[in-house]
N, C-alpha and C positions, 0 to 999 in steps of 0.2 A: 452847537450842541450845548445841552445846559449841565452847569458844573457845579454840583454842591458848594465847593471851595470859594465861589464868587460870592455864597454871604459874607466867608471871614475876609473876605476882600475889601469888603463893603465896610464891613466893623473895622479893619484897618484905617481908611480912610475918613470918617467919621471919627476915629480917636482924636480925641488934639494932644495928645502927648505921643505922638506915635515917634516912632523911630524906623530910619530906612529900613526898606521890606526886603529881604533874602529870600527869594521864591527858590527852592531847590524841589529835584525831582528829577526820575531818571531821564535819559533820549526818550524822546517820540512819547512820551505820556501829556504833551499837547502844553506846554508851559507859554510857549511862543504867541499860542493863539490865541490863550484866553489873555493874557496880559494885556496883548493886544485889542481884544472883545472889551474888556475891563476899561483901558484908555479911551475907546470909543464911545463908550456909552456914557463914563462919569464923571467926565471932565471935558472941558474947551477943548482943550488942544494937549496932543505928547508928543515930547520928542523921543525918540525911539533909537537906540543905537545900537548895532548889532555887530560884538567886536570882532567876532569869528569871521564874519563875512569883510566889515570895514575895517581891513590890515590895517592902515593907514592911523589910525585913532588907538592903536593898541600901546604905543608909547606916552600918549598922551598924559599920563600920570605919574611918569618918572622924571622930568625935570623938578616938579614940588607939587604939593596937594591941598595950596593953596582954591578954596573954594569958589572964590570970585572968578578965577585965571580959568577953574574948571567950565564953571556955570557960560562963559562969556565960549568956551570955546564949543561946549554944547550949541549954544545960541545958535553960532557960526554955521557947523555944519549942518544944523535943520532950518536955519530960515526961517526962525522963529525967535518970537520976543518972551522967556520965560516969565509968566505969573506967577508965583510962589501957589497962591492959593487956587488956583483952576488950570495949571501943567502939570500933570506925569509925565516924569522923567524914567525913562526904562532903560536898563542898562543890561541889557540881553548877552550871555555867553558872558558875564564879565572877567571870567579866570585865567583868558585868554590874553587879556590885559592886564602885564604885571601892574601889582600896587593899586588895581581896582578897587579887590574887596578890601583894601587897608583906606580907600577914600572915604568908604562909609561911616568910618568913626567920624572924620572932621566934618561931614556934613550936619553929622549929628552934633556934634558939639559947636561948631562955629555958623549954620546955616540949619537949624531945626527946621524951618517953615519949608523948606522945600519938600516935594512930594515923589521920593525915588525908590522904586523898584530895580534891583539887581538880582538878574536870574541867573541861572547856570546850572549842568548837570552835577550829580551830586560829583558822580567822577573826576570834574574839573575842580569844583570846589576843594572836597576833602583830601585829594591830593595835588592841587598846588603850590610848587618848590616853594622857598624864602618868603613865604606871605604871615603876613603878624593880622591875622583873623579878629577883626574889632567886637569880640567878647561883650555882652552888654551894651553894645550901642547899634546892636539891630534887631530887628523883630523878625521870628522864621516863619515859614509856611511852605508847606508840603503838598506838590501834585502828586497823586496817585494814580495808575490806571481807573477808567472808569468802574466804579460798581452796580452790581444788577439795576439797581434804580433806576441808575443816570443810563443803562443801557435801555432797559423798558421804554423811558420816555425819547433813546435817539432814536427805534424804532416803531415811534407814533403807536406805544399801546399807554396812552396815557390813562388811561381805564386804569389799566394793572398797577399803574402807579402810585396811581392816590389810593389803591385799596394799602402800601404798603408805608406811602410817606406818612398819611393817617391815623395809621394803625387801623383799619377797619378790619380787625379781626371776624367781626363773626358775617361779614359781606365777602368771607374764600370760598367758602364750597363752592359754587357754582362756577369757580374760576380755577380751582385745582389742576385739572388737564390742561390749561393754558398756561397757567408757570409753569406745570413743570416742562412743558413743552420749549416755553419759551429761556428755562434753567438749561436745559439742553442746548438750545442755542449758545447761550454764552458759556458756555464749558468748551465750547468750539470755539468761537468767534473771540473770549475775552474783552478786554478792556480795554486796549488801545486803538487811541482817536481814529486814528486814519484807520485802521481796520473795521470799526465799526458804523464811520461813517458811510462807507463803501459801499459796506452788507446793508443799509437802513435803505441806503438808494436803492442796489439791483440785485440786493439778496444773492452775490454770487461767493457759491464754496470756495471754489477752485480757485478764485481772486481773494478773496480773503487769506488762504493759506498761503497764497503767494506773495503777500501783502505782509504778514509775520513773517515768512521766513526772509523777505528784505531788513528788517527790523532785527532780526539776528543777525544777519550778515552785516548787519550797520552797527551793532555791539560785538562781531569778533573783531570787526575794523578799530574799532576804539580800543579793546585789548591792545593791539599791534601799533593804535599811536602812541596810546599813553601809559602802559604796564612798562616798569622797567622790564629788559631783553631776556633779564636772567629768569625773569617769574614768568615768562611766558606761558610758554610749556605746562606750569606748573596749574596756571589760572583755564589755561583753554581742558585740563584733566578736572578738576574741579567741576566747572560749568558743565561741561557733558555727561558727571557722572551724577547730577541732581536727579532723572526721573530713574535710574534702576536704587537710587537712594530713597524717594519717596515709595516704589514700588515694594519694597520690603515689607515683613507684615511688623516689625521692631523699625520702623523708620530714624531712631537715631544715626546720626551720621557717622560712620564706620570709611576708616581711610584705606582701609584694604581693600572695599570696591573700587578705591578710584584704581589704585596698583597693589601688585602684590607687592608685601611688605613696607606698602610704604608707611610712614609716621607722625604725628601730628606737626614736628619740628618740619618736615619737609613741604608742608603743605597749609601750614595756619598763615602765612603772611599773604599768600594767592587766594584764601577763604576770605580775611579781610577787606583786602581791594575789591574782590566783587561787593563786600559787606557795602563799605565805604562806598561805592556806585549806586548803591539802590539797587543793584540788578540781581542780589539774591538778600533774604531775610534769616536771621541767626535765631531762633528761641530757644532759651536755654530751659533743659529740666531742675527741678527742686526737691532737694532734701526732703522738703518737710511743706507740709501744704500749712503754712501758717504766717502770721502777721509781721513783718512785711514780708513779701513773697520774694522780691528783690536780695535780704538777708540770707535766703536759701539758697540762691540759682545756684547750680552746678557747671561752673566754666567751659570745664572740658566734657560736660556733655551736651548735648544740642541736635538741633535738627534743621535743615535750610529748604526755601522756599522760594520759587522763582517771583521776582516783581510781577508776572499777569501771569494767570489760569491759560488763555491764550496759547501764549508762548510756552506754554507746558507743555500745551495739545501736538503745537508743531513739532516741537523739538522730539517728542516722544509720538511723532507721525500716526494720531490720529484721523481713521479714517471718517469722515461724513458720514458715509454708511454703517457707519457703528452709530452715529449719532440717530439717523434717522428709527434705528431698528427699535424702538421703545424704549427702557430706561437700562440698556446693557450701558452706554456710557460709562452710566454713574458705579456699574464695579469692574471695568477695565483698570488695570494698572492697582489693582485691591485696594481702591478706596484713593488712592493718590490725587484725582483729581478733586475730589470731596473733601478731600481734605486741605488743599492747596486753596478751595474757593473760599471754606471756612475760615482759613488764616486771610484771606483779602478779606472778606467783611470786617474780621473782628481789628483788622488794622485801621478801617475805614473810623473808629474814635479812639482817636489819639491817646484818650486818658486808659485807654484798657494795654496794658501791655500784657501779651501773653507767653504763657507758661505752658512746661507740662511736666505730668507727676508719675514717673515708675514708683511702686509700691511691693510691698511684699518681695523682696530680694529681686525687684524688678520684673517679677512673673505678669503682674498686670501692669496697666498700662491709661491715665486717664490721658486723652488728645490735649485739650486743654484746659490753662487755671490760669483764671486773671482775677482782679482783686477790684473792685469799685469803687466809685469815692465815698463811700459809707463802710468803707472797709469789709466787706463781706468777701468772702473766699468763694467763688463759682467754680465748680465743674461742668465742662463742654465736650461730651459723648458725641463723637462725627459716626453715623450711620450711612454709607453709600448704600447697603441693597436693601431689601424687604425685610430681612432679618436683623430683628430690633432689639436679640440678646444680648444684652452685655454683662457680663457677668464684671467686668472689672471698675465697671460703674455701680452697678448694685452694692458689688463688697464698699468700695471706696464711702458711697451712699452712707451704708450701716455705720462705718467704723466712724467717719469723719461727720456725721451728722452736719452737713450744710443746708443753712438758711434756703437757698436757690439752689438749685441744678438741673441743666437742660441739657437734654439729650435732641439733637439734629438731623432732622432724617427726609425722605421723601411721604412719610404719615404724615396725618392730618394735625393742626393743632390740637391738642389737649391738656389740660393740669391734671396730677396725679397728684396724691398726699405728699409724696418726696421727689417728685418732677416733673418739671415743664416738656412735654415733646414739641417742638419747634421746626414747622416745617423749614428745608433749606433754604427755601424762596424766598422767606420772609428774614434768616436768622439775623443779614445785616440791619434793619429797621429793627429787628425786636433788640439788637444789642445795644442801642442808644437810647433805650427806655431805663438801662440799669446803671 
């Protein structure tokens, strides 16, 4: 399946000043495969080691971190003679091997030429014990669940694709009932690999849902190996309490749904650890919709997002049959899933970090505000159903007079004097145009 992230792969390995590559990303968002697709294709030969699975190689880096004593025992176990300049070196799970990710510094300083990818959940990474993290001496990059794009073309509608990788805006009408057809799909189906791959082949519901809810079962499992015992508890309250959290019509995060009375001292360090995984998204709201947006955030207030729209469906046991029935979907859960897909596009470029803004003693409400690299302030109105009112976009509109503001909805594209409507289909492609 084809993955945007293979061009920065690409521009990786073309840099001649590069620095080892720390591929992070959560479980089953497909890191393993593409690394591997990636050694296939652009290079002689990789050696590939996989610590998790090869016990045995997991000490390997605690007698010293001597490069050459590394390189040679590499060598060893793949039966290969490394080239500097045509081996990847992939160093898959490496958090599992103490004093791994502290190898990557002296590679880079004593052994530049070499060509090493070090993967790992963010989980393993961000919370592994006694590890001195070589800061500046390696370069990052983030797998994501797949977005609509990369789901369109693993579903051979390559058509629909290039209307959106293009930008062929004014070549939609005629296609409007097949996005959104095919939007409704992935509000079901989501973003990860193995579940999409599955649906591409035999289009089955029922195996898809079963296919997610493995994949959860395979992050409460990693709660339980790698949470300390005391956060447990705290972390599996948390995670199940995101879609009656998103479900709210004030979706900020509020700790008395997880329990009653509980407090943010009791529950901010189990919000974190998911943070720290990848497996849920923090965005904070802003004082003040102004220059830099970053100077405003409001700490203690925020709102969280699961890693895939997908697993939102499951966890929150959407039925197929809701999906099939026309656009009811998109206002199950009031707007929750709409808004959950919105927050995966707009993560899909890295330079947009988003916000969002209560106003007026918090009465209203804008979804979200990110900031461009020409510094412009955006507002982003999420619209789930037909009903295209927004009154707290309009006021916002007047008061704060922005350059840009798109409103996201299942209407058609249009510009208006003070905004863009944007259908959903399109809004990850139209967000890398700003």
């Amino acid at each position: 399946m084809y993955r945007e992230v293979v061009k920065k792969l690409i521009n990786w390995k073309l840099d001649s000043s590069k620095k080892p590559l720390v591929f992070l990303g959560a479980r089953q968002v497909g890191k393993t495969w593409l690394i591997q697709e990636f050694g296939r294709t652009e290079y002689r030969q990789m050696v590939y080691i996989n610590f998790e699975r090869t016990t045995a190689l997991r000490e390997l880096f605690l007698p010293d971190l001597d490069v050459k004593r590394l390189i040679t025992n590499f060598e060893l176990y793949s039966d290969l003679k490394i080239t500097p300049e045509d081996t990847l070196i992939v160093l898959d799970e490496i958090q599992t091997a103490p004093r791994g990710i502290t190898s990557l510094k002296y590679f880079y300083e004593d052994a530049p030429e070499y060509q090493i990818i070090a993967a790992g959940s963010l989980l393993g990474i961000n919370l592994h014990e006694n590890e001195s993290f070589p800061v500046g001496k390696v370069d990052f990059l983030e797998l994501r669940p797949m977005s609509f794009y990369e789901f369109l073309l693993a579903i051979n509608e390559n058509g629909l694709a290039r209307i959106l990788n293009e930008k062929l805006w004014t070549a939609l009408p005629p296609f409007t009932e097949k996005f959104k057809e095919y939007l409704r799909y992935y509000f079901y189906i989501g973003g990860m690999p193995e579940v999409v791959a599955h649906f591409a082949e035999h289009r089955d519901w029922k195996m898809a849902r079963q296919l997610q809810n493995k994949i959860l079962r395979t992050y409460r499992s990693d709660f339980s190996k790698h949470a300390p015992k005391e956060m447990l508890p705290r972390i599996n309250l948390v995670w199940d309490s995101v879609p009656s959290q998103l479900a709210k019509e004030n979706k900020k995060f509020i700790y008395g749904v997880i329990k009653e009375g509980a407090r943010a001292k009791d529950f901010e360090l189990a919000i974190q650890w998911l943070v720290d995984s990848g497996l849920l998204h923090k965005i904070y709201s802003v004082s003040k919709p102004a220059l830099p947006l970053i100077a405003y955030q409001e700490l203690s207030t925020f709102k969280l997002y699961y890693n895939d729209i997908g697993l939102l469906a499951a966890i929150s046991r959407l039925n197929a049959k809701t999906l099939i029935n026309g656009n009811d979907v998109f206002t199950e859960f009031k707007g929750a899933l709409t808004e959950q897909f919105v927050f995966q596009q707009l993560r899909l470029n890295e330079d947009l970090k988003p916000y969002y803004f209560p106003f007026d003693k918090r009465k209203y409400e804008i979804d979200f505000l990110i900031q461009n690299e020409n510094d412009e302030i955006i507002p982003i109105e999420v619209k789930a159903g037909k009903n295209l009112q927004a009154k707290s976009f309009k006021l916002f509109c007047e008061k704060y007079k922005p350059q840009t503001a798109i409103r996201t909805s299942l209407s058609d594209f249009r510009q208006e004097s003070w905004m863009t409507n944007v259908p959903l289909y399109m809004i990850g492609n139209y967000l890398s145009e700003l």
